[in-house]
TITOR-614945 format. One record per residue (C-alpha): residue in one letter; x negated, z, y negated. Coordinates in nm, 3 decimals, m for minus. Layout:
N
- A,X,Z,Y
...
! end
This chain:
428
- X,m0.477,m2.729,3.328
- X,m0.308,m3.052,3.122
- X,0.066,m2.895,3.028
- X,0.353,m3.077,2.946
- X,0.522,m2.921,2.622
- X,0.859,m2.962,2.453
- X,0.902,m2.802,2.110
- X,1.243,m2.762,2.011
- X,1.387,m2.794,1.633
- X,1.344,m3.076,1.399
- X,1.193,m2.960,1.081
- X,0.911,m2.870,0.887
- X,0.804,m2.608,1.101
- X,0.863,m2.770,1.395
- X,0.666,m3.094,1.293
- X,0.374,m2.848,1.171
- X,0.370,m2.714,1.561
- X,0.369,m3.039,1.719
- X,0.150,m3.220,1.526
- X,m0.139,m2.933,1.659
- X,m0.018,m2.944,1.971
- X,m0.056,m3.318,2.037
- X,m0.392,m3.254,1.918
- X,m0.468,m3.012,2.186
- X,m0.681,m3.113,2.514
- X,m0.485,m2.921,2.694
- X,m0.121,m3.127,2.643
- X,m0.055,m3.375,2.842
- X,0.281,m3.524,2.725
- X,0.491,m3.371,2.430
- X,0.853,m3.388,2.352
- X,1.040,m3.253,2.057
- X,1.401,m3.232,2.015
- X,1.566,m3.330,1.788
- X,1.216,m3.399,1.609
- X,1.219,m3.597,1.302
- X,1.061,m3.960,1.167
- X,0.725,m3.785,1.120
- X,0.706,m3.672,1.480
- X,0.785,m4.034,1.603
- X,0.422,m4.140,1.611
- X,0.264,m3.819,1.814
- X,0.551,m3.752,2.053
- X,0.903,m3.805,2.189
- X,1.145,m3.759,2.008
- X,1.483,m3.588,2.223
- X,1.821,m3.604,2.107
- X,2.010,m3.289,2.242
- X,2.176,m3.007,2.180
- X,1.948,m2.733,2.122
- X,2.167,m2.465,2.102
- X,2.303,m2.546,2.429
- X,2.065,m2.371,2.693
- X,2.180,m2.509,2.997
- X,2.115,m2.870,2.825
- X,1.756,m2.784,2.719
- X,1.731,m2.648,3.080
- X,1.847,m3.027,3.207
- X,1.598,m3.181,3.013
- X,1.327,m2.951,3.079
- X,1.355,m3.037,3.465
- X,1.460,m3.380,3.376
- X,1.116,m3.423,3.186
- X,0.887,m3.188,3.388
- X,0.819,m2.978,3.081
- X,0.607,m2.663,3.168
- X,0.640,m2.519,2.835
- X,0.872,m2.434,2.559
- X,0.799,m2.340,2.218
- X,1.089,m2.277,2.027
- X,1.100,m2.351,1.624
- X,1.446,m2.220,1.521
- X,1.600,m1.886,1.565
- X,1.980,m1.985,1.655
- X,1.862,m2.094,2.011
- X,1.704,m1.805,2.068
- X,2.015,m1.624,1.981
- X,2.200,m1.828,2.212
- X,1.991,m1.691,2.483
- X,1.770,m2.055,2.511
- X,1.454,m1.869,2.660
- X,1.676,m1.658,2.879
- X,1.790,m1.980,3.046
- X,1.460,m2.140,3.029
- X,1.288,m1.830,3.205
- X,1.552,m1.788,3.508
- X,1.469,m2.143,3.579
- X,1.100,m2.055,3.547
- X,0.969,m2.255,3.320
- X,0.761,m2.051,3.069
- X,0.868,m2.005,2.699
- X,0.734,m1.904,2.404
- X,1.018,m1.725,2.193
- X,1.163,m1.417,2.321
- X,1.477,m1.368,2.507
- X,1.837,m1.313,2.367
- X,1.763,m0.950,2.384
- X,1.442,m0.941,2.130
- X,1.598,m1.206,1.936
- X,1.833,m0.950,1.793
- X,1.528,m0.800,1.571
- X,1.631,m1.109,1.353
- X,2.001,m1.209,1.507
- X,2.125,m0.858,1.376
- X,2.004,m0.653,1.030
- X,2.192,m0.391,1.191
- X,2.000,m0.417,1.477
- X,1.618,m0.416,1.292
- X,1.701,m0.155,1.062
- X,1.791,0.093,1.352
- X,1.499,m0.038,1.517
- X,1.286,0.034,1.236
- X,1.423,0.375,1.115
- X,1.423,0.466,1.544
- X,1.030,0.406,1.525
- X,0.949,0.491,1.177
- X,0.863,0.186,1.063
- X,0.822,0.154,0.703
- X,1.129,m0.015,0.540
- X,1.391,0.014,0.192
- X,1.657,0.260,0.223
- X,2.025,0.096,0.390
- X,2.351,0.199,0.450
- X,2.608,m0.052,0.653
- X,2.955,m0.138,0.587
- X,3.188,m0.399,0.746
- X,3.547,m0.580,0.660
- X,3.715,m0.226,0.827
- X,3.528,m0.021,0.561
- X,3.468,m0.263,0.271
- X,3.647,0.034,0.047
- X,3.361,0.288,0.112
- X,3.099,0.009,0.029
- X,3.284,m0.065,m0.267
- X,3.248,0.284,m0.352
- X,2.901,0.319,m0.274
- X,2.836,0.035,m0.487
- X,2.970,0.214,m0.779
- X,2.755,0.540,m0.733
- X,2.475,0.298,m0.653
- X,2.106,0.251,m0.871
- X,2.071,m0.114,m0.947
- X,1.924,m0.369,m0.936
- X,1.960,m0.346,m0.529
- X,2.023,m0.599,m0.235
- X,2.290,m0.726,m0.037
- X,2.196,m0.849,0.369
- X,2.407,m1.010,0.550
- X,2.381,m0.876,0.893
- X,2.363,m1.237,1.104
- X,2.163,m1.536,1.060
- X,2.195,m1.692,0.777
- X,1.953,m1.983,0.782
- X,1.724,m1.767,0.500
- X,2.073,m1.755,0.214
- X,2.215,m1.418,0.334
- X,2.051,m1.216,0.119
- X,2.151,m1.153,m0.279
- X,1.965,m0.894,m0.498
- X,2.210,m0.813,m0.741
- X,2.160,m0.627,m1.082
- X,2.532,m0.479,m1.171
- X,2.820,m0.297,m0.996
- X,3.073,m0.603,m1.054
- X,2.777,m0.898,m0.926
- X,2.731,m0.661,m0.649
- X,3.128,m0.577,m0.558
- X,3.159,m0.979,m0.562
- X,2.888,m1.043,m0.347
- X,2.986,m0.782,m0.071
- X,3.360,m0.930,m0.080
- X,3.216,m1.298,m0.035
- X,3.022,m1.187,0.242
- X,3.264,m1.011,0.406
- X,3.546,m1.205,0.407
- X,3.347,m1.490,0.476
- X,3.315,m1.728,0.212
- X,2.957,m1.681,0.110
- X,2.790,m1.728,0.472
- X,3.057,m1.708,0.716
- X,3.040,m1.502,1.046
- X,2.653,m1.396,0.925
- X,2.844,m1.143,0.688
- X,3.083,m0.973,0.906
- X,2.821,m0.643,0.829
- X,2.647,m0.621,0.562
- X,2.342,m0.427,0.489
- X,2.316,m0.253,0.132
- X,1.966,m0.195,0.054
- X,1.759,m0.058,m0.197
- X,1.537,m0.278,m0.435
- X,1.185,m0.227,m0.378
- X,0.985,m0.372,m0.661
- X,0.598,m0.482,m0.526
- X,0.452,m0.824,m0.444
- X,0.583,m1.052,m0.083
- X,0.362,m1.107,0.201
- X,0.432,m1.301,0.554
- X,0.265,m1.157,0.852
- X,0.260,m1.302,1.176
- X,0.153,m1.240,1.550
- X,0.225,m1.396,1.877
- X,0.192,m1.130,2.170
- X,0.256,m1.241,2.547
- X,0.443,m0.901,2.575
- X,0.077,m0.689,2.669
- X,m0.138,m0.862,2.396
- X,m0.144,m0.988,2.038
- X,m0.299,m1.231,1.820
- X,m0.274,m1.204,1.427
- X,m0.223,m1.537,1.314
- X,m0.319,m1.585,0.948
- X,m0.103,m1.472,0.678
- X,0.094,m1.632,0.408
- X,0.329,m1.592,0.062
- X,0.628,m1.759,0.057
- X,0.844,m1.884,m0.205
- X,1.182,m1.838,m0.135
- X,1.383,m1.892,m0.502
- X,1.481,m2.262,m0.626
- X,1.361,m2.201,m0.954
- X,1.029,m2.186,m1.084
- X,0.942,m1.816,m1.182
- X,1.137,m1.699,m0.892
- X,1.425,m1.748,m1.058
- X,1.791,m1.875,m0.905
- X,1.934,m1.842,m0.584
- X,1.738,m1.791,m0.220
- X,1.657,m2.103,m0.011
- X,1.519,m2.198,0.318
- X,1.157,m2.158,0.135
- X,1.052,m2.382,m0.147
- X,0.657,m2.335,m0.090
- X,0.399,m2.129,0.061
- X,0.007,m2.047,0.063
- X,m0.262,m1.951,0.272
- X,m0.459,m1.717,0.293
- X,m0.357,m1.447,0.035
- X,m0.631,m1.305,m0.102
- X,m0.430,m0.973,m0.245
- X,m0.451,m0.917,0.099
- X,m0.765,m0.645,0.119
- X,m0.918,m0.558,0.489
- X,m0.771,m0.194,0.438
- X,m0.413,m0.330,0.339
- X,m0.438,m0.576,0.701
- X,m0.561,m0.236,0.904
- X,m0.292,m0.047,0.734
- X,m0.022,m0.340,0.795
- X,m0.141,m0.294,1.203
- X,m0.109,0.034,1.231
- X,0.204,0.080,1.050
- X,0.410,m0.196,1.084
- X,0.264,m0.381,1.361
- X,0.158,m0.203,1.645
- X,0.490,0.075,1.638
- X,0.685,m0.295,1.661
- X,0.534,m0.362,1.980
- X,0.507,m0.023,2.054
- X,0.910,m0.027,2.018
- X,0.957,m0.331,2.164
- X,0.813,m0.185,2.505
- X,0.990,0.139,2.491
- X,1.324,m0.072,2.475
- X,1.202,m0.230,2.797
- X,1.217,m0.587,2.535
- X,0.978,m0.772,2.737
- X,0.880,m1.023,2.370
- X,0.698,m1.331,2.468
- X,0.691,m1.495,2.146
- X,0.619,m1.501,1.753
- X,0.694,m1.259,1.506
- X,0.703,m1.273,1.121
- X,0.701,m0.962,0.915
- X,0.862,m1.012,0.594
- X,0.665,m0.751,0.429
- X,0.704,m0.614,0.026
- X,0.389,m0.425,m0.090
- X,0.450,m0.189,m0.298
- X,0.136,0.018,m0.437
- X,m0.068,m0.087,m0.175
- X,0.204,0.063,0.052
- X,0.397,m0.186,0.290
- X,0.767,m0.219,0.336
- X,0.934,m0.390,0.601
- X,1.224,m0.594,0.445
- X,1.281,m0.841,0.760
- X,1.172,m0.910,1.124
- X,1.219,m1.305,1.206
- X,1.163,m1.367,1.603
- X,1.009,m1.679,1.483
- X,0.723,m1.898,1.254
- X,0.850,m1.872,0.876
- X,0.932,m2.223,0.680
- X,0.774,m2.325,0.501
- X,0.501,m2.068,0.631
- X,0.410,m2.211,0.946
- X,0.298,m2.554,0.784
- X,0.020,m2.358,0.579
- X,m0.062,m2.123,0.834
- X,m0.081,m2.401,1.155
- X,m0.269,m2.615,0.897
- X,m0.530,m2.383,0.891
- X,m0.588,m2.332,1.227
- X,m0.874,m2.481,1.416
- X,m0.862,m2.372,1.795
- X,m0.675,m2.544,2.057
- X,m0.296,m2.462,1.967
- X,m0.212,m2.606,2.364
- X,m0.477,m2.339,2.515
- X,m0.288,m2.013,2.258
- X,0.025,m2.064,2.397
- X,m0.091,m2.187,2.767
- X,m0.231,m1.814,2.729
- X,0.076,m1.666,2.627
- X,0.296,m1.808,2.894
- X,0.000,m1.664,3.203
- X,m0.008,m1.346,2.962
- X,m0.376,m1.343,2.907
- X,m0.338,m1.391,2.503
- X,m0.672,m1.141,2.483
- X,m0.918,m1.442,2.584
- X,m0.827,m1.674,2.351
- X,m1.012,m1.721,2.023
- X,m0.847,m1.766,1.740
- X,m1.050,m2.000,1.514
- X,m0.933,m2.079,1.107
- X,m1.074,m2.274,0.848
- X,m1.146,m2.072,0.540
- X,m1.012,m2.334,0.326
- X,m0.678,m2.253,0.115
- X,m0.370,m2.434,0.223
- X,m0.073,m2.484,m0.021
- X,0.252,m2.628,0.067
- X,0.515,m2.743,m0.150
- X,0.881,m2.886,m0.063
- X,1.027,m3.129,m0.210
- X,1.431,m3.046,m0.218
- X,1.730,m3.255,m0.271
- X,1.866,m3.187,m0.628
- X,2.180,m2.927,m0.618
- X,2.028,m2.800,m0.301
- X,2.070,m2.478,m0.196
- X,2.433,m2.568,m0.306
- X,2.584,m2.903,m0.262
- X,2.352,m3.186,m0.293
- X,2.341,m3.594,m0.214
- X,2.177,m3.699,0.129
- X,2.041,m4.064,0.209
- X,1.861,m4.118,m0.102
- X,1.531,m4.416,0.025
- X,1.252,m4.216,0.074
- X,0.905,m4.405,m0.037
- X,0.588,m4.247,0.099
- X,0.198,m4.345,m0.013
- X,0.067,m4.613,0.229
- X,m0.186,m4.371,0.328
- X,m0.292,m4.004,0.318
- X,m0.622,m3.849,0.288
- X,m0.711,m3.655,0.591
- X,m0.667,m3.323,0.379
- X,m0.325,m3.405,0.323
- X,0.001,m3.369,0.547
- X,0.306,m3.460,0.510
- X,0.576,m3.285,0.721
- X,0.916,m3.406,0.743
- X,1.203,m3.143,0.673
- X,1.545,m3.324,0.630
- X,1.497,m3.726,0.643
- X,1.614,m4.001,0.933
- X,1.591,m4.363,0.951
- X,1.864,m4.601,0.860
- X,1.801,m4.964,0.904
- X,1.469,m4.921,0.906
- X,1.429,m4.713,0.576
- X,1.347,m4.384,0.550
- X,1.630,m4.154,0.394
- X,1.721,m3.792,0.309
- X,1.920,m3.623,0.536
- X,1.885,m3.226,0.437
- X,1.843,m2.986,0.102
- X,1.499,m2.936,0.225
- X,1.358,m3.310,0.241
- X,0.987,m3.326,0.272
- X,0.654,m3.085,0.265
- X,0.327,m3.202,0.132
- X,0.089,m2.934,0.279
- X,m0.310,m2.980,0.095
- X,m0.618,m2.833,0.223
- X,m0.867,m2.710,m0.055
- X,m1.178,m2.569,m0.096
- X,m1.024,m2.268,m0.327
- X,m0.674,m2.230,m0.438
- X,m0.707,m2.413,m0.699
- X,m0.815,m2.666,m0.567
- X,m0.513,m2.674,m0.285
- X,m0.262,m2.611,m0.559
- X,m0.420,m2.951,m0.735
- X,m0.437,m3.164,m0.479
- X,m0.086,m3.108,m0.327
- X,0.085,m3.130,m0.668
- X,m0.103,m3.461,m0.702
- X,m0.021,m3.600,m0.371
- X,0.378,m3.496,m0.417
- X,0.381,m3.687,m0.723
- X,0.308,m4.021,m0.518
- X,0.654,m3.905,m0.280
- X,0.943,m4.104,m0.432
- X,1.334,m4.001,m0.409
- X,1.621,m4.064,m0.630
- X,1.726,m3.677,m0.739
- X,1.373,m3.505,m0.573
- X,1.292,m3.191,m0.726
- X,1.044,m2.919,m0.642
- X,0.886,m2.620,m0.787
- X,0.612,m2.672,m1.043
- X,0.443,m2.296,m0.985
- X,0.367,m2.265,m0.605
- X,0.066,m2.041,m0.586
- X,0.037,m1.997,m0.986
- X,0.115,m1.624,m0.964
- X,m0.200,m1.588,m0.702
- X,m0.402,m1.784,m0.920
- X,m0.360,m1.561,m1.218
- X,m0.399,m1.226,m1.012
- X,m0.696,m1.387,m0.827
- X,m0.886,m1.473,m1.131
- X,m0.805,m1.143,m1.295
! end
């Protein structure tokens, strides 16, 4: 039953993925591509083009690879697992078609409203009708929030407080400037004012599997303050989340998805992450993603204690209902180190020092960083994740703050309040 895997992306996520995988006694050879430095020591590392689906098709057959887990959502757009699944060999990421709950706000918002799923009111406008928007935006209550339709590799969205920050916004997007093709339609949304939550499942298209939830932190500055980044932090579990709120989240958000999904004729094979807002014990769907979050995923996989080779060995022969998912009831807390400037314009191959060694409660995943005559450098905004296991929150937030301090880059910087917001409502 020994697989051969190849996970494709090269980040945070990715290395959070593999590293359970190549724990799993089901895997018998993994690849990665592009991978990172930190996925050097448990697998091989593939330099291709992963957007390319006929090339990750070559090296699939090249390699023998019987399965595909996919990190990144551009691939999928590109129609990766469409191409993987014609030359059957089993993926787990959904196909071109079911990527568009996340390729297209357009898209997921129709989808929702079709299904009556839970979600902020929206109207769309695009470059042929930027007039009425502008318009709209005058009538408009603030503070509300500006989507890009595309992907926008987690920047396209702006909540804005005043007509003229908002009339701004909508003409950067659409002619452009602000995130390029991603804001050709833009999506002009009510704000709805309640506490985040990440939910995620993986379904093999008949069954699912809740994976463990997690808060994100998606704001550079501490407070949640500044612009939106790829995710500065996360924690796991959330313990605002009650038993009735998770029942509620299934049969209101969850199950109509899937329930959608199948009356589309989508056949999803795959992950998905609800980007939820609670809002008096009520939840909102602001955003499907047709893939892990990040920095979600490194809290969430961290947690998990069952075979992650035997889960998706399930998905791919579509009997996801006998596997047992098994999760420590420790906390996990991750925090990222950035490049300073980052999300704007920041400095890249800055020598990265790591500790010589790291307790076993401690992992480090790589996020931006290569190797350049044989030092390890920065080579992204999002640079490294320190991910701590604790016995309470507290005790996660402590130890991954302490281990972080112990990373050394010239211009590092990171949030100094991942998790402090659950900590005060916890203790409350």
């Amino acid at each position: 039953m020994e697989k051969n895997f190849l996970v494709i992306g090269g980040g945070g996520r990715e290395h959070a993925i593999a590293d359970k995988l190549s724990r799993s006694k089901y895997c018998k050879k993994l690849w990665i591509a592009p991978g990172n430095p930190g996925t050097l020591g448990f697998a091989q590392n593939l330099s291709i083009n992963i957007t390319h689906p006929d090339e990750v098709v070559v090296t699939c057959l090249e390699h023998d690879i019987d399965i595909v887990v996919v990190g990144p959502e551009a691939p999928l757009m590109e129609g990766v697992a469409d191409e993987l699944k014609r030359n059957g060999i089993a993926v787990i990421g959904p196909t071109r078609d079911g990527a568009l709950l996340e390729g297209s706000k357009v898209f997921a918002k129709t989808f929702m409203q079709k299904y009556r799923i839970p979600t902020a009111s929206y109207h769309f406008f695009d470059r042929t009708t930027i007039q009425e928007a502008k318009a709209y935006l005058k009538e408009a209550k603030y503070p509300l929030v500006l989507k890009a339709s595309g992907l926008a590799a987690g920047k396209g969205v702006v909540t804005c407080e005043s007509y003229h920050f908002a009339k701004s916004i909508l003409e950067q997007m659409l002619n452009g400037t602000l995130v390029g093709e991603a804001g050709e339609t833009v999506v002009i949304e009510e704000f709805l004012n309640g506490w985040e939550l990440s939910m995620f499942i993986l379904t093999d298209g008949q069954n699912y599997l809740l994976l463990p939830e997690a808060k994100d932190y998606k704001r550079i500055g501490e407070g949640n303050t500044g612009p939106n980044t790829g995710g500065m932090g996360s924690v796991s579990p959330v313990l605002l989340l009650t038993p009735e709120l998770k029942q509620t989240i299934i049969q209101k958000v969850i199950e109509p998805t899937l329930s959608g999904l199948k009356k589309e004729k989508i056949d999803y094979q795959g992950f998905i992450f609800f980007g939820l807002m609670i809002v008096q014990n009520e939840p909102y769907v602001l955003e499907y993603n047709v893939r892990m979050g990040d920095p979600e995923t490194q809290s969430v996989f961290t947690r998990i204690t069952s075979d992650v080779g035997e889960m998706f060995i399930s998905v791919a022969e579509k009997r996801l209902n006998q596997y047992i998912l098994s999760v420590t009831s420790q906390t996990a807390v991750t925090v990222v180190s950035v490049s300073e400037g980052y999300p704007g314009s920041y400095e890249k191959e800055k020598a990265i020092y790591l500790p010589k060694s790291t307790p076993k409660d401690i992992f480090i995943y790589h996020a931006g960083t290569k190797i350049k005559e044989n030092q390890l450098i920065s080579n992204g905004g999002r640079v490294l994740n320190v991910t701590a296991l604790g016995d309470n929150l507290a005790d996660a937030i402590h130890k991954a703050y302490k281990f972080n301090e112990n990373i050394v880059f010239s211009n590092k910087y990171y949030r100094k309040d991942i998790g402090q917001d659950l900590l005060v409502l916890e203790n409350l």
